[in-house]
C-alpha positions as CSV (number, residue, x, y, z in Angstrom):
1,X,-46.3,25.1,4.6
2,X,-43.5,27.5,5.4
3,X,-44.2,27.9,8.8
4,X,-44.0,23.5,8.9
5,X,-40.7,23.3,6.7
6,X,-39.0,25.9,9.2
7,X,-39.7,23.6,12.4
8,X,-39.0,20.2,10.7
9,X,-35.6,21.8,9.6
10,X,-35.6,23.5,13.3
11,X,-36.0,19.5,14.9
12,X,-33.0,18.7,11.9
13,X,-30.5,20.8,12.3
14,X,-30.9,20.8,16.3
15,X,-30.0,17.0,16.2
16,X,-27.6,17.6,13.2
17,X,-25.4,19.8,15.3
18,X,-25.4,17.8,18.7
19,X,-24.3,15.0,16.7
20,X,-21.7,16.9,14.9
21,X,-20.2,18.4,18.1
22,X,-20.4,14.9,19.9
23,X,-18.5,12.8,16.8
24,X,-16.0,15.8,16.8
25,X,-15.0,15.6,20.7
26,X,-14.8,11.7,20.5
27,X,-13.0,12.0,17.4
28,X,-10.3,14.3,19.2
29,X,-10.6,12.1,22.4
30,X,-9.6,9.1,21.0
31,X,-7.2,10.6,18.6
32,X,-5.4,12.8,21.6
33,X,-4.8,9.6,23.3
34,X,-3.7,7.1,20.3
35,X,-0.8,10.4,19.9
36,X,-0.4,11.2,23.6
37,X,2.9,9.0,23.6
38,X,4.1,10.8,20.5
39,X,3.6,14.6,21.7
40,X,5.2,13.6,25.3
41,X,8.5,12.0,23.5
42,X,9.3,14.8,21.3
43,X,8.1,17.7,24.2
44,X,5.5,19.0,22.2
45,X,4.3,22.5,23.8
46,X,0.4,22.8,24.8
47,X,0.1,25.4,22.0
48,X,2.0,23.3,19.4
49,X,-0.9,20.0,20.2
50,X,-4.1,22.3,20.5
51,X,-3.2,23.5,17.1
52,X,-2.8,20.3,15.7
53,X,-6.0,18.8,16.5
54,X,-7.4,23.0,15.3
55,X,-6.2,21.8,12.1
56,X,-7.5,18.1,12.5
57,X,-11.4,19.4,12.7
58,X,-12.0,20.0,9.2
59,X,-10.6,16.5,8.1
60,X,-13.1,15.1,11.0
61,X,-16.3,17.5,9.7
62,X,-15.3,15.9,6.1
63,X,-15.7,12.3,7.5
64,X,-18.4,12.8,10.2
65,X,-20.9,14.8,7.9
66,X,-22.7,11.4,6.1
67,X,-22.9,9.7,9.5
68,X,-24.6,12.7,11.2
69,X,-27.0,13.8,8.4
70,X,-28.1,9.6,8.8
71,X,-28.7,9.7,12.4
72,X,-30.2,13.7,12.8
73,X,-32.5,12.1,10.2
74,X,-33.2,9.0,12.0
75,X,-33.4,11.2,15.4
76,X,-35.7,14.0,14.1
77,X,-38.6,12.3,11.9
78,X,-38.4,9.2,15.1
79,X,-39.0,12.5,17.9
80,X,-41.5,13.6,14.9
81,X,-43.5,10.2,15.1
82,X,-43.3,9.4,18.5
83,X,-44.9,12.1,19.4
84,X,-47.8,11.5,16.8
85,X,-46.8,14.8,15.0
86,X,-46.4,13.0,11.7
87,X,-49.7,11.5,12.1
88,X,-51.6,15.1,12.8
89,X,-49.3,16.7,9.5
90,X,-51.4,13.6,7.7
91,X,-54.0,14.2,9.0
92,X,-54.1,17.2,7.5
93,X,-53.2,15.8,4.2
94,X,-49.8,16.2,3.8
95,X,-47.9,13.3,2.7
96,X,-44.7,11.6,4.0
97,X,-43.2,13.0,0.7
98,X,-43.5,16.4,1.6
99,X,-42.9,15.7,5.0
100,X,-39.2,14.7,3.9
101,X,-38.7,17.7,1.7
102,X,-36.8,20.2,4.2
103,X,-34.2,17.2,4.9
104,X,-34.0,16.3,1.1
105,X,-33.0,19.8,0.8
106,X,-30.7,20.1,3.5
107,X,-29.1,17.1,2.1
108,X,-28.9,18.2,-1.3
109,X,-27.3,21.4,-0.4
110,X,-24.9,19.4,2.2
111,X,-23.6,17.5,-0.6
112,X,-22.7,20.1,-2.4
113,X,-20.9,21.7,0.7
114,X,-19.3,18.9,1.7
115,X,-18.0,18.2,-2.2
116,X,-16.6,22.3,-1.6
117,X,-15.6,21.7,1.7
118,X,-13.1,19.1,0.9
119,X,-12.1,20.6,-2.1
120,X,-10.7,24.1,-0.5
121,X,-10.2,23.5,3.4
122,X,-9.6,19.6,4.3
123,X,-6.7,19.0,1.8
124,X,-5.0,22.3,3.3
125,X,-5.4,21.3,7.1
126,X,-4.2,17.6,6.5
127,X,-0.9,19.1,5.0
128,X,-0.9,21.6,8.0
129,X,-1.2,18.8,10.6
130,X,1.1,16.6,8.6
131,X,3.5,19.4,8.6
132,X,3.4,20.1,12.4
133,X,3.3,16.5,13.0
134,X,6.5,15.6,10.8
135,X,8.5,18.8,11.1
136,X,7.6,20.9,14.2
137,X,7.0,18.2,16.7
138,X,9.2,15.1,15.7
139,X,11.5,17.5,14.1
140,X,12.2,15.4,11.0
141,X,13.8,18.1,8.1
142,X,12.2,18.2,4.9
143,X,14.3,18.7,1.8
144,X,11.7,18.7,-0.8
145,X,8.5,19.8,-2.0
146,X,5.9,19.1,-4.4
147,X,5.3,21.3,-7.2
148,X,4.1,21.8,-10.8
149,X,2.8,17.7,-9.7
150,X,6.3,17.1,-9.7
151,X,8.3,16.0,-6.5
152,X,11.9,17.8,-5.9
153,X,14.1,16.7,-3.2
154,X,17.3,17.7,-2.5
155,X,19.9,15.7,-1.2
156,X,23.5,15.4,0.2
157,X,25.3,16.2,-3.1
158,X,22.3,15.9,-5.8
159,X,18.6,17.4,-6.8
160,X,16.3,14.9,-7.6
161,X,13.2,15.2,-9.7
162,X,10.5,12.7,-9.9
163,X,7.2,12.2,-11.9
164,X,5.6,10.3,-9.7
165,X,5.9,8.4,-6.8
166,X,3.7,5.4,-6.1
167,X,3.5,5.1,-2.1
168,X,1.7,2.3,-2.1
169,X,4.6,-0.2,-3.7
170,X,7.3,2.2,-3.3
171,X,8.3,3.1,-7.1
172,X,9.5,6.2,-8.4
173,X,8.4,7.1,-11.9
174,X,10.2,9.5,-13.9
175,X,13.8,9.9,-12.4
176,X,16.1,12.8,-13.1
177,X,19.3,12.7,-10.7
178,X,21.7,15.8,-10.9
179,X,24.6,15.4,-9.4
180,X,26.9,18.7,-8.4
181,X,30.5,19.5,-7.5
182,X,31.1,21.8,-4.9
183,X,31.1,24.7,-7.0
184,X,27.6,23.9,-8.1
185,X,28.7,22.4,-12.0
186,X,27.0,19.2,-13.1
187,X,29.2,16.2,-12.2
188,X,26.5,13.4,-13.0
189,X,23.2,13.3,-14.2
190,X,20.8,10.1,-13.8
191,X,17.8,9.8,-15.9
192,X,15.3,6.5,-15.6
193,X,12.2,5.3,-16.2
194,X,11.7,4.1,-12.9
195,X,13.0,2.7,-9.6
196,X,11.8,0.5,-7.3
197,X,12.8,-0.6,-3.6
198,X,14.0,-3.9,-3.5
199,X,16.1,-5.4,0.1
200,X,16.9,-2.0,1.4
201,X,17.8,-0.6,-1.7
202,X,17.1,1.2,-4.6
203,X,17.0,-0.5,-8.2
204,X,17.2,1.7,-11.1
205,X,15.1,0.4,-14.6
206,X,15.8,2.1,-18.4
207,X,18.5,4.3,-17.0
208,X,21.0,6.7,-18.5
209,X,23.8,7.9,-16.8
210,X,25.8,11.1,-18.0
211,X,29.1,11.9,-16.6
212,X,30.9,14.8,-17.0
213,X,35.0,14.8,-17.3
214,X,37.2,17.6,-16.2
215,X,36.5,19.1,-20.1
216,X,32.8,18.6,-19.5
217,X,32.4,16.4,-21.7
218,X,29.7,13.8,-21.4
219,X,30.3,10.2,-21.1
220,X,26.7,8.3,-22.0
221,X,26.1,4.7,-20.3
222,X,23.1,2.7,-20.3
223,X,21.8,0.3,-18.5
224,X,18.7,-2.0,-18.4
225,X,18.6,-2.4,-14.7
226,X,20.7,-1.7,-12.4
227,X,21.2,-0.6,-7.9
228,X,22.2,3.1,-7.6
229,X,23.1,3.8,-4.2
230,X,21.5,6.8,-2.9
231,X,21.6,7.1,1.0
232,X,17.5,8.3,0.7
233,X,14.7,5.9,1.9
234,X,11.1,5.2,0.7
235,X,10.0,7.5,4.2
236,X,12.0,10.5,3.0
237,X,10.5,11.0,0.0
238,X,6.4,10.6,1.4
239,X,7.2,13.3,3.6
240,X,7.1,15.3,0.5
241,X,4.8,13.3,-1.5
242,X,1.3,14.4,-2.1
243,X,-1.3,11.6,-1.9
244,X,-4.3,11.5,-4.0
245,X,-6.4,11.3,-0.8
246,X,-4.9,14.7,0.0
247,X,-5.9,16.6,-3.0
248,X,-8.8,18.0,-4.1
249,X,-10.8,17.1,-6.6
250,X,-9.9,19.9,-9.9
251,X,-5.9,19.6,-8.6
252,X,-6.0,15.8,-8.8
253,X,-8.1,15.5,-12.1
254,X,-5.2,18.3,-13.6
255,X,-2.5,15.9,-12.2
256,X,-4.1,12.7,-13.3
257,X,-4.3,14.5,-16.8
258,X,-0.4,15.2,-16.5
259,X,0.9,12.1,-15.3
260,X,-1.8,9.8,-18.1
261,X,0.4,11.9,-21.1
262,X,3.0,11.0,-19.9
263,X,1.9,7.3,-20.8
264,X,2.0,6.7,-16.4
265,X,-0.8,4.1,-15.4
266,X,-3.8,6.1,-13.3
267,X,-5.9,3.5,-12.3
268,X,-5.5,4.4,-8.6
269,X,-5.9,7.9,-9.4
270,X,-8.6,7.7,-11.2
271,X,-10.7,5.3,-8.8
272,X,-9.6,8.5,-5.9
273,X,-10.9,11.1,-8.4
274,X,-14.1,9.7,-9.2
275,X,-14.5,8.9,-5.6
276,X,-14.2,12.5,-4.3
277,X,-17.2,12.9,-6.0
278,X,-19.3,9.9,-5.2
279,X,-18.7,10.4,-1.7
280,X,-20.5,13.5,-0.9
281,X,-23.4,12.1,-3.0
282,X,-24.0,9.7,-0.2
283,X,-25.7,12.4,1.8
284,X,-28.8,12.4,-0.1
285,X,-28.7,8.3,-0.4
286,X,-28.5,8.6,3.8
287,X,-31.1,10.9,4.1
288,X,-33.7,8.7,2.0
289,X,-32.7,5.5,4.0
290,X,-33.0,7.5,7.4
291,X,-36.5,9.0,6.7
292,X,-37.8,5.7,5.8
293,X,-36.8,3.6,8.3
294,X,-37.3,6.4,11.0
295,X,-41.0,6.5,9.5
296,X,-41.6,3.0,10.0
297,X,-42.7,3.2,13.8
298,X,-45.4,4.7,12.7
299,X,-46.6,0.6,12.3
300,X,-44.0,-1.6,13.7
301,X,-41.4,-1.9,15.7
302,X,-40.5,1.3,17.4
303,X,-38.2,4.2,17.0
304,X,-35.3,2.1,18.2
305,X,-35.4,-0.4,16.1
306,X,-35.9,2.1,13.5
307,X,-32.9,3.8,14.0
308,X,-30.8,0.2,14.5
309,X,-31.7,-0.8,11.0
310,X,-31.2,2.5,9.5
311,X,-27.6,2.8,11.6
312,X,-26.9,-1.0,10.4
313,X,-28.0,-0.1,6.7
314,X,-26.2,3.3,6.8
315,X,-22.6,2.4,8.0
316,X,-23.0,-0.8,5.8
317,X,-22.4,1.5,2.9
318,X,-19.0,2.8,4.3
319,X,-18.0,-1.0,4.2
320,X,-19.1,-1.9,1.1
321,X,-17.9,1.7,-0.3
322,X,-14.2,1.0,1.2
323,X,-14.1,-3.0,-0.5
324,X,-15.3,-1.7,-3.4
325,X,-12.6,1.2,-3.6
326,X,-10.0,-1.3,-2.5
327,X,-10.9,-3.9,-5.7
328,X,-10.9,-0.9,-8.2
329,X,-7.7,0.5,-6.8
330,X,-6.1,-3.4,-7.6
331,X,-7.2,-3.1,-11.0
332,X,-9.9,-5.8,-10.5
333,X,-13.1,-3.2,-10.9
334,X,-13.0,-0.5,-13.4
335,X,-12.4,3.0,-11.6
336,X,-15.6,4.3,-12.2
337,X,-18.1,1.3,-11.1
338,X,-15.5,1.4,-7.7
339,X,-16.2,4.6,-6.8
340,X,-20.2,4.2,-7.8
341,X,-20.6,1.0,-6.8
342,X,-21.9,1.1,-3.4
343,X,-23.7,4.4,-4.3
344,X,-25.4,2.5,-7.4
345,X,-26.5,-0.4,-4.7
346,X,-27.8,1.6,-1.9
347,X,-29.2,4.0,-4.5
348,X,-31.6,1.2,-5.3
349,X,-32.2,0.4,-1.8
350,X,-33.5,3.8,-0.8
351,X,-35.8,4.2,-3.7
352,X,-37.6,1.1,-2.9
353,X,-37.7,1.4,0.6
354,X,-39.2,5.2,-0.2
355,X,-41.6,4.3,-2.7
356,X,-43.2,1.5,-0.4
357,X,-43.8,4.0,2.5
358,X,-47.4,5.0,2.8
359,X,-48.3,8.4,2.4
């Protein structure tokens, strides 16, 4: 059986890795030309793009992995049964379940990679091309950084500190505002609870504002809402601003944990945490869908139709995976069943549809 596990995975992973190599270079193709206009405005060197898209290929491998395992599955065990080779390996008495077994493994163990994979290398090479993209080709200046799960920015005349800041309806969450003299003294300080921008400008919620006279004494005022006009936009601070979808898995859950004592909501987080790990799950889910529509021209139909239902079935899960991540992060599904949702439904689909094969 050795000697029959070793070519089925041989037929695998020599689809797996055309596939891979093709979804890469039409990745980059389409992606080169959707930035073309961008590199030739700001003069980007030919060294300064090729590294870019270098550092895009891991974010593609991260997206591209669930589609390929689907279709090298689809394309190896269709080859396999057109050319009656799954009907001899019955003959013989081995049954569709063990037939599957190398590609179940395969899967199994890709999961795990891919989980790994964006956990230690795709986070880093999206902040690489973000970085080259923002600060070496367009030139933009950064004057912040995100550290301890804290943003720090500094500005004209002041250091700002923030908790958190909510990209999505641009709020800032735990404000401290130090203002300086040129000397470096404290002139002002600003503390809030949060800030939102409203018409172009920044409104200030729960604030306290310290001022400092020429004995350095503090003068307290408070104020339950209130415009603060600092010349910094929504845009400069994302620069700086680390999203959940650019974290791994253990840094997010650390800052989710951070950010939930401080009494901050983490709906969206969580729904992004538990979906780092739902995601490469889908492997294996593919991989049962694939073999058992890919087996089915055994009786009907053909290996094309095969692999069109199992194409249809398998890229129906990314839809239903992205509505159902969108509903948990509006607070209208509960973080957990968002992120397992679609899992949870196709789950179901692809034990059924592998039970009823005949063996």
């Amino acid at each position: 059986m050795k000697l029959l596990d070793r070519y089925i995975l041989k037929e695998f992973l020599r689809f797996f890795i055309v596939i891979c190599i093709t979804f890469i270079a039409l990745y980059l193709i389409v992606d080169f030309f959707s930035k073309v206009r961008m590199f030739l405005s700001n003069n980007a060197s030919i060294l300064q793009i090729a590294t870019f898209f270098l550092y895009s290929i891991p974010m593609i491998i991260s997206l591209i992995l669930p589609p390929a395992v689907l279709l090298a599955t689809l394309m190896a065990y269709g080859s396999l049964s057109k050319f009656s080779e799954i009907t001899a390996m019955k003959a013989n008495g081995i049954s569709l379940y063990r037939i599957t077994l190398p590609a179940l493994i395969f899967a199994a163990v890709m999961a795990v990679v891919l989980f790994y994979f964006t956990e230690l290398i795709t986070p880093a090479s999206i902040q690489k091309t973000e970085y080259m993209e923002k600060i070496d080709i367009q030139k933009q200046q950064t004057l912040g950084y995100f550290k301890q799960n804290e943003i720090w920015y500094r500005g004209d005349n002041a250091i700002y500190n923030f908790k958190m800041f909510d990209v999505s309806n641009d709020t800032l969450r735990g404000i401290t505002i130090n203002y300086l003299n040129n000397d470096f003294t404290l002139r002002m300080r600003i503390d809030a609870q949060r800030a939102e921008w409203k018409e172009n400008n920044w409104v200030f919620y729960d604030l306290l504002t310290t001022r400092f006279d020429s004995n350095n004494s503090p003068v307290l005022e408070w104020s339950k809402e209130k415009i603060i006009n600092i010349p910094e936009k929504p845009i400069d601070f994302k620069i700086v601003q680390k999203d959940a979808e650019k974290m791994g898995y253990f840094e997010l859950r650390k800052y989710v944990s951070k950010i939930q004592k401080e009494g901050y909501d983490v709906t969206r987080y969580l729904v992004y945490l538990q979906g780092k790990i739902a995601f490469p799950f889908v492997i294996i889910i593919l991989i049962f869908i694939g073999v058992s529509f890919s087996l089915r021209s055994e009786r009907s139909g053909g290996i094309m139709q095969s692999v069109g239902i199992g194409i249809f079935i398998g890229f129906s899960y990314f839809g239903i995976h992205a509505l159902s991540m969108s509903l948990g992060l509006s607070g209208r599904m509960p973080a957990l069943l968002a992120a397992w949702g679609a899992n949870i439904l196709f789950s179901i689909a692809a034990a059924i549809l592998f039970y009823r094969m005949r063996t």
